[in-house]
C-alpha positions as CSV (number, residue, x, y, z in Angstrom):
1,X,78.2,43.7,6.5
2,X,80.4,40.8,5.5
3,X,84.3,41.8,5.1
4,X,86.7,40.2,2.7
5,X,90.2,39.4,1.9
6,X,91.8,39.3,-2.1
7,X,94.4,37.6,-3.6
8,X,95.5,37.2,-7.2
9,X,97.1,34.1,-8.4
10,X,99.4,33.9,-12.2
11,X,99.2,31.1,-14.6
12,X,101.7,31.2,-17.0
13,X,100.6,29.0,-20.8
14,X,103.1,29.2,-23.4
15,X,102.1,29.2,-27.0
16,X,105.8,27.0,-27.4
17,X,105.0,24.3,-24.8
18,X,104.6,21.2,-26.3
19,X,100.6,19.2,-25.6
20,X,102.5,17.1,-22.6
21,X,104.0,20.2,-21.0
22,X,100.4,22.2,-20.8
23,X,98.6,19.5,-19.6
24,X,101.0,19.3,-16.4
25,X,100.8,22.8,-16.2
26,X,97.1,23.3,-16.1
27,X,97.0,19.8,-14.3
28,X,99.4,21.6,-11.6
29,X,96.8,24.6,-11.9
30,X,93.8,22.9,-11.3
31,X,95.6,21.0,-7.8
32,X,96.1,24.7,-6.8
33,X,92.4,25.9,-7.4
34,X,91.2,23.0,-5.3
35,X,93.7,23.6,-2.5
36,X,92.7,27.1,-2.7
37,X,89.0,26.2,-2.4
38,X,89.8,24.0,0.3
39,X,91.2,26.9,2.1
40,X,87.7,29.3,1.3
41,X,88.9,30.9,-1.5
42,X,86.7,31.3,-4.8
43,X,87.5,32.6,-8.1
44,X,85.4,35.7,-9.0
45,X,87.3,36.6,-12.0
46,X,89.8,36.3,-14.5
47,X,91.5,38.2,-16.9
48,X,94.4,36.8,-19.8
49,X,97.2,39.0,-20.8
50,X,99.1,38.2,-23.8
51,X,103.1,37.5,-23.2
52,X,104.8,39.0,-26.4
53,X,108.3,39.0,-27.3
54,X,110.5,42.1,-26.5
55,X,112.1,42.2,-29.7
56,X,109.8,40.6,-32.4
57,X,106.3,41.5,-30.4
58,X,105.0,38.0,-31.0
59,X,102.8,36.2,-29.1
60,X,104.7,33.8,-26.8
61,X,101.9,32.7,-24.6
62,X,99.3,34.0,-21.6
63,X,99.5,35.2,-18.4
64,X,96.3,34.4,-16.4
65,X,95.3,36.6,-13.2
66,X,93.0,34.6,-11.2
67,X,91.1,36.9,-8.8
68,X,90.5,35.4,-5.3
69,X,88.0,36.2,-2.6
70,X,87.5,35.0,1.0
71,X,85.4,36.0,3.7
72,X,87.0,37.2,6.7
């Protein structure tokens, strides 16, 4: 029976970033998906989690927890 190892990466998108800034930063995300893949890891999963303000509750942006699996 094949055994495994997890790991959970964060991206951070804010809604305030301008186009320039969250094209770097999913540019700079995607470099880290194919290192990871180099390494064995594959994405099984995903999930986004809305970043509101403390204060005003409004929507500032996303977290995103990538969900990582490698054989051992």
């Amino acid at each position: 029976m094949p055994k495994w190892q997890y790991i959970v990466e964060v991206i951070t998108a804010s809604e305030k970033w301008g186009e320039k800034r969250q094209a770097k930063e999913i540019e700079n995300f995607q470099h880290r998906l194919n290192e990871m893949g180099q390494e064995g890891w594959e994405m099984i999963s995903y999930e986004s989690v809305p970043l509101l303000g403390t204060f005003s509750k409004n929507l500032k942006g996303y977290a995103y927890l990538c969900f990582f699996k490698k054989q051992l």
